[in-house]
Each structure stands twice: as C-alpha cells, then as structure tokens.
Backbone as CSV, one residue per row, in Angstrom:
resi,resn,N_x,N_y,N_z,CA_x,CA_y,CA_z,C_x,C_y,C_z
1,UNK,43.158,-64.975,15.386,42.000,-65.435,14.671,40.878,-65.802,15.631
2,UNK,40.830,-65.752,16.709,39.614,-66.513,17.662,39.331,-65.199,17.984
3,UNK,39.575,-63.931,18.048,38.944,-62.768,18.098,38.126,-62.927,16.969
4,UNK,38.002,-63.008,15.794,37.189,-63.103,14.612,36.108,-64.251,15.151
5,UNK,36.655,-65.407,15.177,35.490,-66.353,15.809,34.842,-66.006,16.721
6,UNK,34.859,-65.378,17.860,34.010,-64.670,18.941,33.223,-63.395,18.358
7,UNK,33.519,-63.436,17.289,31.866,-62.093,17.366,31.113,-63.048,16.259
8,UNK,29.759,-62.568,16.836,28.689,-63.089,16.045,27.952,-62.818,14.676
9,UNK,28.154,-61.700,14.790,27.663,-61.175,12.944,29.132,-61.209,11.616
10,UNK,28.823,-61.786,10.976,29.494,-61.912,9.347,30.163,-60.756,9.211
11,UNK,29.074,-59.570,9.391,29.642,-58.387,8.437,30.823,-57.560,10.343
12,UNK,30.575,-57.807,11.194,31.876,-57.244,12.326,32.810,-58.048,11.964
13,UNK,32.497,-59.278,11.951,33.943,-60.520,11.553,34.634,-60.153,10.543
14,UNK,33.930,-59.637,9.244,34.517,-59.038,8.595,35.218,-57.876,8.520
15,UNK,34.999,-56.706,9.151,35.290,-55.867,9.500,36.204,-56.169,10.822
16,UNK,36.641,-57.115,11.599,37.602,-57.239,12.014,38.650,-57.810,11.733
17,UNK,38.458,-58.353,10.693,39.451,-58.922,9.221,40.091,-58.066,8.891
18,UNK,39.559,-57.067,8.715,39.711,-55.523,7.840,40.778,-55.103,8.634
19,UNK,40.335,-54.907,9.710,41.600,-54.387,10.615,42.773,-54.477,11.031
20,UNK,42.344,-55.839,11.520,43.434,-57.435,11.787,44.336,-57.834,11.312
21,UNK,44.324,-57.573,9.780,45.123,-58.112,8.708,46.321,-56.860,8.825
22,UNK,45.683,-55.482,8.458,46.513,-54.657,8.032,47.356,-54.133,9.075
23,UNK,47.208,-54.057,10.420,47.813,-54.330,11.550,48.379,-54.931,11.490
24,UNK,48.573,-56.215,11.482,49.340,-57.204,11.898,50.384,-56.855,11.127
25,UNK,49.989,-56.727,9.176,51.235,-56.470,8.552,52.172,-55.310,8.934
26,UNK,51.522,-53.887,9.722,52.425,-53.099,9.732,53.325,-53.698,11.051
27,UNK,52.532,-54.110,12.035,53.262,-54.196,13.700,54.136,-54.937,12.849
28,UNK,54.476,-56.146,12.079,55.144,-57.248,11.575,56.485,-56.413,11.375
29,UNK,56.144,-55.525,9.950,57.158,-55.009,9.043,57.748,-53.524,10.419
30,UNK,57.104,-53.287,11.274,57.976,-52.340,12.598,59.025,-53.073,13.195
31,UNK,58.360,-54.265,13.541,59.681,-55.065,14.680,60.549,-55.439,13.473
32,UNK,60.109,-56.344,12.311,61.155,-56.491,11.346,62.225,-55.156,11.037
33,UNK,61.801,-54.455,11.137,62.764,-53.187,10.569,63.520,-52.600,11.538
34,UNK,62.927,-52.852,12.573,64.012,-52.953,13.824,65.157,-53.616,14.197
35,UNK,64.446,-54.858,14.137,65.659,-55.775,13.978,66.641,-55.442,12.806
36,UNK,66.100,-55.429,11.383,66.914,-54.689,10.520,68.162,-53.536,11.237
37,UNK,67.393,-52.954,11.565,68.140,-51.257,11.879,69.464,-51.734,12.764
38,UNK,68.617,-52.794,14.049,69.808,-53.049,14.808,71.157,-54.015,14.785
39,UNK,70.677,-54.893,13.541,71.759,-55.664,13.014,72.369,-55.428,12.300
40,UNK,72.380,-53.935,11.444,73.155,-53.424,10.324,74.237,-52.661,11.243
41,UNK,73.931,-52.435,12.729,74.982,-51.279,13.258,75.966,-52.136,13.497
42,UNK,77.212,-51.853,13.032,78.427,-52.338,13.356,78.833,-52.759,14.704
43,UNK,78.435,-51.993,15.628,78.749,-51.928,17.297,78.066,-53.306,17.722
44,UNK,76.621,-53.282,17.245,75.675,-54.466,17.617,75.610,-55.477,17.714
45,UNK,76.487,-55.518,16.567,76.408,-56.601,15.499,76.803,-58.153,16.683
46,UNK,78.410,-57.738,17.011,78.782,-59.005,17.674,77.848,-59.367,19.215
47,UNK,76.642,-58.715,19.589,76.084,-58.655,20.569,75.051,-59.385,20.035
48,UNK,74.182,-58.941,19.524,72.777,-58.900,19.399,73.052,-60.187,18.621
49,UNK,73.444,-60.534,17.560,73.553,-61.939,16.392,73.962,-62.823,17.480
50,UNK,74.763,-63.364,18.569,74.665,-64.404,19.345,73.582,-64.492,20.194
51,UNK,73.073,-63.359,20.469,72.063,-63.367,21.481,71.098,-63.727,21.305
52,UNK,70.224,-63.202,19.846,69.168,-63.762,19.218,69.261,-65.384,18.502
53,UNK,70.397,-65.799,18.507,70.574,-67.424,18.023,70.224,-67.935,19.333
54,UNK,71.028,-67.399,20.462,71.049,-68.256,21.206,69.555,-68.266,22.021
55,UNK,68.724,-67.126,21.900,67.142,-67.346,22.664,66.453,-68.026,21.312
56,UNK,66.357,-68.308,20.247,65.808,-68.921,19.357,65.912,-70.425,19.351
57,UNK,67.206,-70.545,19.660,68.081,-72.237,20.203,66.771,-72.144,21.580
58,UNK,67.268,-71.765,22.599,66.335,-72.387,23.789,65.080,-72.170,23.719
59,UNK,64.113,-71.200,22.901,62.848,-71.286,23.132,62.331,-72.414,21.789
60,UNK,63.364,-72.374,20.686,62.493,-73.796,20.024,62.945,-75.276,21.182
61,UNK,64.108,-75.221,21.934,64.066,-76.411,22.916,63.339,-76.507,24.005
62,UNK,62.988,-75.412,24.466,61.473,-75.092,24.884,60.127,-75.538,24.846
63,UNK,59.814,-75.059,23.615,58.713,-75.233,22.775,58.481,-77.028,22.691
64,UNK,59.689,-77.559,22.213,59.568,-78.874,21.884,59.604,-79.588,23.189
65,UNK,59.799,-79.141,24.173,59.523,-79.715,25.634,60.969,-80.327,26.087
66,UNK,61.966,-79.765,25.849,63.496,-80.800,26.005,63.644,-80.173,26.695
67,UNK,63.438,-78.957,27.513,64.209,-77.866,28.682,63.124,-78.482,29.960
C-alpha cells in the first residue's frame, strides 16, 4: 500500500489499485496452491507438515521478539 501513497495523481493511484489488487490475489492463490499440491503428496507429507509448523513456531517467536 505505500506504493499507492507515493504517486501523486488520484487517477495513477487508482490505476495502481487496479493492478495491485488483482496481482496480489493471483500471486496469493499460486503459492496457496502450491502448498496445496505439495501437502496432498503422500511422500511429502511427513516432511514438509513438521517443517512448516516448525518455521511458523520460530518466526511468530521471532516476530514477537523472544528469539
């Protein structure tokens, strides 16, 4: 959103709205469907599901400043 705040005319801001939005939803629904794809494979499964708990565990303990 501070790309939108940095331009000066209404009607580019708007038009980078335009863009911004519908982007974001596809990049969103790509990595989502990825992740999808790669957690449905059987092989993956016991890999990837601890792995992603466990970087979600340290970057919200991270985030909150406890690391």
């Amino acid at each position: 959103m501070l790309l939108i705040t940095a331009v000066r005319s209404p009607v580019e801001a708007a038009a980078t709205l335009a863009v911004f939005a519908p982007a974001t939803m596809v990049s969103m629904t790509a990595f989502t469907g990825a992740f999808a794809w790669a957690l449905g494979r059987a092989g993956y499964r016991p890999v990837l599901v601890p792995a992603i708990g466990a970087f979600g565990l340290v970057f919200g303990l991270w985030y909150a400043g406890l690391t």
